[in-house]
N, C-alpha and C positions, 0 to 999 in steps of 0.2 A: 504494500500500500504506500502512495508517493507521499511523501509529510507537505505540509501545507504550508509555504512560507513564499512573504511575497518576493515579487519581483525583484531584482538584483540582488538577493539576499542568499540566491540559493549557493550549497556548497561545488565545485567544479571538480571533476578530475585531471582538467587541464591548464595545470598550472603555468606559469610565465619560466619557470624552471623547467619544468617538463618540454615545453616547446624549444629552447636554446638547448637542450643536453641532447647532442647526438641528431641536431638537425643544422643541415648545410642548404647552401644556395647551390641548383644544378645549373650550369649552362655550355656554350659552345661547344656541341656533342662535334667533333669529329672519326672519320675513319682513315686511316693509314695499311694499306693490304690487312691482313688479317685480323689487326688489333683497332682497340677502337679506343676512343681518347674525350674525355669530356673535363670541366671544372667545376672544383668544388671550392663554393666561400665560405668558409668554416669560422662561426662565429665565438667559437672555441680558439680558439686561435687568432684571434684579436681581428679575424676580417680577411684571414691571407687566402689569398686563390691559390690553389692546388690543382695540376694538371694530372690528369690520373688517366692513368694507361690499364686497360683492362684487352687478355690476350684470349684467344679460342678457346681456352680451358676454364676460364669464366674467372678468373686471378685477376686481382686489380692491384697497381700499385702505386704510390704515389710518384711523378717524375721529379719536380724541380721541388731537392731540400728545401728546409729552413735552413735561412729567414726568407728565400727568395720568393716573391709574391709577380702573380702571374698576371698583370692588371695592367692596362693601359689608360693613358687621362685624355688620348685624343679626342678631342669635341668632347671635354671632361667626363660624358659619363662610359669613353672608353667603349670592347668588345673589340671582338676579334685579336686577342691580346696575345695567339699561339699558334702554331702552325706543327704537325709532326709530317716528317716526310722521310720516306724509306729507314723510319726507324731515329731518325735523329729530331731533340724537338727543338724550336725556336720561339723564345718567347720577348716579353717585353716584361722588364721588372720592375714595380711601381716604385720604389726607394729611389733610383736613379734613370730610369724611362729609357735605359739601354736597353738593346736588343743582346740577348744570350744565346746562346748555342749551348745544348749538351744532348753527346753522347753517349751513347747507351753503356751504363758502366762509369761515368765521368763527371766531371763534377761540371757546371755549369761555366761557362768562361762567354766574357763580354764581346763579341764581333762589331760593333759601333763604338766611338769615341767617345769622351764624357761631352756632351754638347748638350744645349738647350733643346733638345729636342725628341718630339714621341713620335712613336710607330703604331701602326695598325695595320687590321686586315691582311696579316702574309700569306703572301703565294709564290710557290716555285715555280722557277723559270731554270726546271732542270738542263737546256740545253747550255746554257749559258752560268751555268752554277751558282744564280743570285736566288736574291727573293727578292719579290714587289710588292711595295706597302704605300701604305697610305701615311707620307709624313708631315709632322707640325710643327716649324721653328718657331721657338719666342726668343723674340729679340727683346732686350730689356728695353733698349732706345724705340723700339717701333710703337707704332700705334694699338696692332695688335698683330694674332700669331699668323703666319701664312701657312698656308697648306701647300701641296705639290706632291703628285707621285715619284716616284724613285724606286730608283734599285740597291742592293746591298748584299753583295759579294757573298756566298755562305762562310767563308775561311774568315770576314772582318774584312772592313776598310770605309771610309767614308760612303757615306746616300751619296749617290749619284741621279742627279734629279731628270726627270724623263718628261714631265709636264707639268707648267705653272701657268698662274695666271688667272685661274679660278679662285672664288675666295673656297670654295669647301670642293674636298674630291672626296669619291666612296667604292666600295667594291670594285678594285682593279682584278679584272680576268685574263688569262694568259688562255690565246688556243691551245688545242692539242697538241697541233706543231709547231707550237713556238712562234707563229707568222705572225699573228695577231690580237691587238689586245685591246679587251672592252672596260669600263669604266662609268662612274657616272659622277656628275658634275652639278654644279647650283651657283648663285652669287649671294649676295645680299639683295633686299632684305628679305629672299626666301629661306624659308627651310626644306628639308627635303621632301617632303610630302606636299608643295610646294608648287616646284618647280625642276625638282631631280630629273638631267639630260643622261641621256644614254649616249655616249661617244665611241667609237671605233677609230682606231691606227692600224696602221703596217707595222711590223717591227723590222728592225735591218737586220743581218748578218750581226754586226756588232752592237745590237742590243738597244739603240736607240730605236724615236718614234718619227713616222713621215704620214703623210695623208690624213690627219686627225680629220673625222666629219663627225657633224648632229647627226645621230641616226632617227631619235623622240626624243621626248618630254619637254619642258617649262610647264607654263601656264595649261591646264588643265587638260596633262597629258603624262604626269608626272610617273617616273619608273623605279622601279626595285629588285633586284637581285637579276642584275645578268649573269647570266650562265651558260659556259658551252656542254653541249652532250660531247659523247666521246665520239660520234663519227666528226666532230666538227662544226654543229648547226648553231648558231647562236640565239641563246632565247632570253626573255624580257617577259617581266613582270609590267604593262604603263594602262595610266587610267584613262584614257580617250576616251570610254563609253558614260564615264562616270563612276565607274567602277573599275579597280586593279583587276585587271583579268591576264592571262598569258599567253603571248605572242612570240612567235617564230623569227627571225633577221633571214628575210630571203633579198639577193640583190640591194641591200641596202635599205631594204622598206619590209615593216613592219605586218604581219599575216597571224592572223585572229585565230587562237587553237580551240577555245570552249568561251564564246559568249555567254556571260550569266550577269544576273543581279547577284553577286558575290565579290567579297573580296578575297583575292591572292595576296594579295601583299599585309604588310605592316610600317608602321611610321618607323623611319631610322632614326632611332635615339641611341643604337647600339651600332658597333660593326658586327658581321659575320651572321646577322640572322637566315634564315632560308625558310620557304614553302614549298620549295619541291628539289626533287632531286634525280637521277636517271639510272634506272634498272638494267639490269646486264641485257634484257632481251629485247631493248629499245623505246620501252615505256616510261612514263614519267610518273614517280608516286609523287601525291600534290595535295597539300594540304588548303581549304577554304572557311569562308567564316560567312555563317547567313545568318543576319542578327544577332552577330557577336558570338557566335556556336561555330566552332570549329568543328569541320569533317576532313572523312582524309576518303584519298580514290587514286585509282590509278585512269592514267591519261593515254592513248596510242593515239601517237602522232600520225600514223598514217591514217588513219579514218578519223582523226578526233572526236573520238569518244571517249565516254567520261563514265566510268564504271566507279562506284563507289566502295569501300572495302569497310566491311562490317568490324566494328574495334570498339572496345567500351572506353575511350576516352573523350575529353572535347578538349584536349591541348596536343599539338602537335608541333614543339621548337624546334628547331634548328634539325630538320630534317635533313635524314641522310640513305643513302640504299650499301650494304654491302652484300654481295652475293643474291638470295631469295629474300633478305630481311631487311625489313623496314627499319631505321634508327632512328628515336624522337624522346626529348623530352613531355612525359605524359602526363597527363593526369585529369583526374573527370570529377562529378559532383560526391564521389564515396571515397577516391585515392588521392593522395596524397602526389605532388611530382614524384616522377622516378626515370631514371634511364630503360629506355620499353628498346626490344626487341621484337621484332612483327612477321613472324616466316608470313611470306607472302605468298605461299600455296596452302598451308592450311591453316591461317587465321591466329595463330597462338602465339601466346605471346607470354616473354618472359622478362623480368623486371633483374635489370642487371644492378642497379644501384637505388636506392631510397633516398630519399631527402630527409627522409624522419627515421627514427625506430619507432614512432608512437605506432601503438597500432588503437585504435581508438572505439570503441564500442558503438553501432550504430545507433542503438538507447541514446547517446548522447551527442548525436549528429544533426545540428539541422540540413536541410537538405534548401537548396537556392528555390524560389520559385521566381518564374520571369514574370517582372510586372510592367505591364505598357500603362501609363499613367497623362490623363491630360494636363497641359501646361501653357502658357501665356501663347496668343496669338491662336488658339484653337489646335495647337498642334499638337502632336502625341513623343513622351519621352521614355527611357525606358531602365529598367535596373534590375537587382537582382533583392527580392526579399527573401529572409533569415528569420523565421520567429523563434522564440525562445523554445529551448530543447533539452529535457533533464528526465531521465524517467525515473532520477528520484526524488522529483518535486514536482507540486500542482498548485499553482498561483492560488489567496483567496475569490471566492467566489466575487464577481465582478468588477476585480482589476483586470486593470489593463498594464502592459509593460512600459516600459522607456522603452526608448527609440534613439538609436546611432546609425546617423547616418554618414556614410562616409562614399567622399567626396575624391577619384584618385586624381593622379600626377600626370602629368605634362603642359597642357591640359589635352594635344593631342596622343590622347593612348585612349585605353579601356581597362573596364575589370570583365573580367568573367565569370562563369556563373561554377569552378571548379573549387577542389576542398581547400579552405585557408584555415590555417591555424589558428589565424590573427582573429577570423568575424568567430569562429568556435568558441573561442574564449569567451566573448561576449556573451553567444547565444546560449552556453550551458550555464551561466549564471541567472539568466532571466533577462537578458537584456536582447531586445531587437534588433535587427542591421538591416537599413538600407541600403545597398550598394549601388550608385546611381550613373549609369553612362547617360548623362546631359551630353546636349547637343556641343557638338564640338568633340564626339567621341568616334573612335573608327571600326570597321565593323558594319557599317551602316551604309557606308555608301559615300561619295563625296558629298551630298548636298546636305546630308545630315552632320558631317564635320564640316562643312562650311557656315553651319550656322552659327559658331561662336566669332566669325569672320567681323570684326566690327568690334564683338558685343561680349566681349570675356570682362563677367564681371557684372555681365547683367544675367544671360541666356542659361549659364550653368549655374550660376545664383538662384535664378527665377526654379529650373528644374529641382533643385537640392529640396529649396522650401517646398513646391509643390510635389513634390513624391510624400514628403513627410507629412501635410495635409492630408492629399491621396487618403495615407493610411486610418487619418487620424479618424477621417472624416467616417472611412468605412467602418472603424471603432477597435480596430487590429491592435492600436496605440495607444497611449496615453499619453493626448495633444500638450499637456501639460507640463511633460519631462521628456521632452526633444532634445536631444544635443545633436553635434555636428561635428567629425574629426576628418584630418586631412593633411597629406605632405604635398611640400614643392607647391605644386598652381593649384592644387587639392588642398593645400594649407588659405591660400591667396582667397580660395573660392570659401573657405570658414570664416576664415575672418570678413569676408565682404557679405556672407550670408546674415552673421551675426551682429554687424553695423547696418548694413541696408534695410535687414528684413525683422519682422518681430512675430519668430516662427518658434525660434531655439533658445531654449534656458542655460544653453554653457555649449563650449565647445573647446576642441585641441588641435592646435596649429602644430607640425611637426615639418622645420624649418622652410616655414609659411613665408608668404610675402605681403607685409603690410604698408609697404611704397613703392606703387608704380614707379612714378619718378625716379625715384633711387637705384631700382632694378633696371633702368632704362639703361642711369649713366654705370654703373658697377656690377656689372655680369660679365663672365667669359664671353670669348667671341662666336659660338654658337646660335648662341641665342639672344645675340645683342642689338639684331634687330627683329626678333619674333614679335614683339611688339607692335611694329609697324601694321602688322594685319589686325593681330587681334583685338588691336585699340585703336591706334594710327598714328601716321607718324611723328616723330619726336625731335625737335620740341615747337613741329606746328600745332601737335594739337593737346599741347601740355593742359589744358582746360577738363581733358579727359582723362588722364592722367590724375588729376589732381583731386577731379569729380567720384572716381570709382576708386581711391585709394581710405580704407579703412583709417588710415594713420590720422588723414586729414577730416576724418568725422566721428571724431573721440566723441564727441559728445551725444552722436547717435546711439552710443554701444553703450549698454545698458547691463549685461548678461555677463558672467566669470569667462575666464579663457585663462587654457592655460599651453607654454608655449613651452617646444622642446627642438634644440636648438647643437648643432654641431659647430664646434670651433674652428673648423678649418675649412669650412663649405663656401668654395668659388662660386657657385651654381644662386643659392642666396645665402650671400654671407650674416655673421650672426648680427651687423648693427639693423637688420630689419627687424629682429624680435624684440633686442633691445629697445628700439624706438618705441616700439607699440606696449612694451611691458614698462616702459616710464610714463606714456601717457594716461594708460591703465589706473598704475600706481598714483600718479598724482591726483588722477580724478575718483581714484576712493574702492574702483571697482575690486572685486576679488581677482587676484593672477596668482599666476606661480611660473617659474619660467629657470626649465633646467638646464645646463650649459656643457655638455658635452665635449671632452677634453680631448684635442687627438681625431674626432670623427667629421665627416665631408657631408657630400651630400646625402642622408641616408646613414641607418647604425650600421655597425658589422661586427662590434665588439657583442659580447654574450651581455656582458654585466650591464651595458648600455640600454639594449634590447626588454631586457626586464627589467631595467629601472622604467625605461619612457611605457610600457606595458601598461605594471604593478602603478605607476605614478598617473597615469590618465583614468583608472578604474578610481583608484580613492579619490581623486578628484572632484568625477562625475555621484561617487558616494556620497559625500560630501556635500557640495552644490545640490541634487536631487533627490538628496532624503533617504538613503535607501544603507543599511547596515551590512557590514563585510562580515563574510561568514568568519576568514580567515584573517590571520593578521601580516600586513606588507608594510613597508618601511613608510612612514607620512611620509607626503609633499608639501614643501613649506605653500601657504595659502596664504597670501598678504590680503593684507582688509576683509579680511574673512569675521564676519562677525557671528557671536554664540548663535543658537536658534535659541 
């Protein structure tokens, strides 16, 4: 029989310790002939990326020792940070943003010089014994960092640069034969999802580049993951229909493989992501997303047909094919990520590496439901709700729960509707989640990420509060202990929810951005004029800037916030939570604001992780009334007065 206690009171098995012990970050799966090779960010280990090599016999090993960390800072948030090729691996190490070599047996030794400068995206250019990456000098003196492809000797020796000129370059492809290389390209003030060009070169005998031409993209045609098959054929990811769909490079122009209302692609905020990849018997496995729901299928290019392939996940990253088997980071609305193995004749699939050891009882799983929910202008928005989940507790008779809703990063990305640790934790205590893809989220199509085109700040504002209504209205809630949490532009969109709007009784900024303006003038060069779209540009229309910036309407915010904040974070550095946790402070309100020593954009450290955790639950305790089963370290609460 369940005991009767209300909402957010109940006790968890999923504790903020539980979740950081023996749980890593998976990414950049690759394959090297028979081994295969992915990374792990081990929050045990203060955040260090680990390249782990796992062989036929299903052994995994770690490659590159301690201290060395596998991470790159190009277009700060890095990826594609590793390359293994016939057995030797190449990485980039975040301490010093050299490029290393080590072989098999060997200890790791620096091939690049100590210079200003990072590397991404390698690929071999075996006839010529280089790699080709994506490199970023900072010059102290410049303005800001230039980009430029290059190459770089496998034995060591200075980048040799191949192509400048561009302010951002991305995924360089080398043909089969060495003749020819694909790439893609942007200026300011796009970002890649943008305006990202697909370019084609010759390559000479000696390695340089001749005949550079557009092949697609800019303005709403914008491309993702070129890739050659092994006969030779060069394929592209671009959005000409309105949707990322994939396309063939025949004669220079571009030829439509499976027209759909889907997207293939994803925003590049990383290097080395992938949606498909090419099977030994000349088929393409290909991953898509229809309302943000990931499927995966196989593709034959010569009839272009679209055969779908039955799998219980809806995440499919950095797709890869070796031999009959499918390679993907997976995971669906019951599992957890994990490195998935997929024989592609009969369907099975075997889970080569865990993200977690949790293994978690379905009793205390909420499971996502899709909510399409109406919003400003008539339109329809869309997210994922979480209601609370404990089968050993049962709320009093005609409560309703709290409600958290949370708001993600970029602003262009998405959540999915797959198992997170993080909403878990909430929903076995009695608390709600909304997980909300506002407009300006991808997945949907361009016209539905173009709607934040303008209006970041109103559009995914305007969705946050009206999903939370939605609920309140249908009586799922209790309209009355709404919060609202959020990192990066997901931070930006709490704080502007919780100033603009008078929906949320507290919320948590997780290194949020509380001045426009400020983010305009002191951001990396990424994203230093993302702006320009989403608001416009700066400083013609500093009035909007000024208008949608939280900082500048203290006097609206009414409600607790409490802000958690990394010291060393280029992306938004910490004087933006500072600002907004003095204004706070001086006008009375309650804050708390924890400052994280060592960390960037984003935790990785373990102890970090569970403090901002454990430190946003008693918060919300606190401000909404509701008793901790268990006992976590307080959060200092300034102006916090008795009840």
């Amino acid at each position: 029989m369940p005991l009767i206690a209300p909402f957010g009171t109940w006790r968890s098995p999923l504790s903020a310790d539980l979740i950081i012990t023996g749980s890593v970050g998976l990414g950049q799966l690759q394959v090297d002939g028979d081994d295969i090779y992915w990374t792990e960010g081990r929050p045990s280990e203060s955040g260090r990326v680990v390249v782990v090599r796992c062989t036929p016999d299903g052994t995994t090993h770690d490659v590159n020792p301690a201290p060395f960390n596998a991470r790159t800072r190009v277009h700060e948030y890095g990826g594609g940070s590793y390359l293994a090729h016939q057995g030797t691996l190449f990485f980039a190490n975040y301490t010093d943003q050299r490029l290393y070599r080590q072989d098999a047996g060997q200890q790791p030794r620096p091939i690049t010089p100590p210079l200003p400068m990072r590397y991404a995206d390698l690929q071999a250019d075996p006839l010529r014994d280089r790699l080709i990456c994506v490199c970023e000098y900072h010059d102290a003196d410049g303005p800001e960092a230039s980009d430029f492809l290059a190459a770089v000797s496998t034995q060591g020796d200075h980048p040799t640069p191949l192509h400048h000129g561009r302010d951002f370059y991305h995924s360089p492809r080398i043909s089969p034969d060495g003749k020819q290389l694909a790439w893609l390209a942007w200026d300011h003030p796009n970002m890649p999802w943008d305006a990202a060009e697909l370019w084609l070169a010759d390559v000479t005998r000696d390695g340089f580049l001749r005949n550079p031409r557009r092949l697609a993209g800019g303005p709403d045609d914008t491309c993702f993951q070129p890739e050659w098959s092994p006969d030779g054929t060069l394929y592209v990811v671009a959005e000409r229909t309105g949707w990322w769909n994939l396309y063939r490079v025949a004669n220079d122009t571009l030829e439509a493989m499976c027209p759909m209302q889907a997207e293939w692609g994803q925003p590049l905020w990383v290097f080395g992501t992938r949606t498909y990849a090419f099977a030994p018997d000349g088929t393409i496995i290909c991953s898509w997303a229809e309302n943000a729901v990931w499927r995966l299928g196989r593709l034959d290019p010569a009839s272009k047909t679209l055969t779908p392939i039955a799998a219980p996940f809806e995440q499919y990253d950095y797709l890869a094919v070796q031999g009959n088997h499918a390679l993907f980071i997976g995971a669906s609305a019951t599992e957890l990520p994990a490195v998935i193995s997929l024989d592609l004749d009969s369907g099975a699939t075997t889970a080569l590496r865990h993200s977690s050891t949790i293994t978690l009882d379905p009793d205390y799983v909420s499971a996502a439901e899709v909510l399409e929910f109406p919003t400003t202008g008539g339109r329809t928005a869309y997210g994922f709700f979480y209601p609370p989940q404990n089968k050993d507790y049962s709320a009093p008779v005609g409560e309703k729960p709290p409600l958290l809703v949370m708001s993600h990063g970029g602003p262009t990305g998405n959540t999915r509707a797959t198992l997170r640790l993080g909403i878990q934790y909430w929903t076995s205590r009695g608390i709600a989640v909304l997980d909300v893809n506002y407009g300006g989220s991808t997945g949907y199509g361009r016209d539905y990420r173009r709607r934040l085109d303008g209006e970041w700040g109103v559009v995914d504002v305007d969705d946050c509060a009206n999903g939370a209504r939605f609920l309140a209205q249908q009586g799922r809630v209790d309209g009355e202990r709404m919060a609202i949490t959020g990192g990066s532009a997901g931070g930006y969109t709490t704080l502007a929810a919780l100033t603009f709007r008078d929906v949320f009784k507290a919320g948590a900024s997780h290194f949020g951005i509380g001045d426009l303006e400020a983010l305009a003038k002191d951001t990396h060069k990424f994203e230093s004029r993302y702006l320009d779209r989403l608001i416009g540009p700066y400083p013609e229309r500093r009035d909007l800037y000024v208008e949608r910036s939280p900082l500048h309407h203290v006097s609206a915010l009414e409600c607790p916030v409490a802000f958690f904040q990394g010291s060393e974070d280029m992306v938004v550095p910490p004087n933006q939570a500072e600002a907004m946790v003095a204004a706070l402070r001086t006008k009375g309100i309650p804050v708390a604001y924890v400052l994280f020593d060592g960390e960037q954009h984003g935790f990785r450290k373990a102890e970090n992780i569970k403090r901002a955790l454990e430190g946003e639950l008693y918060f919300y305790s606190r401000i909404l009334g509701f008793t901790l089963p268990d006992e976590v370290v307080p959060l200092e609460i300034e102006n916090l007065r008795a009840p």
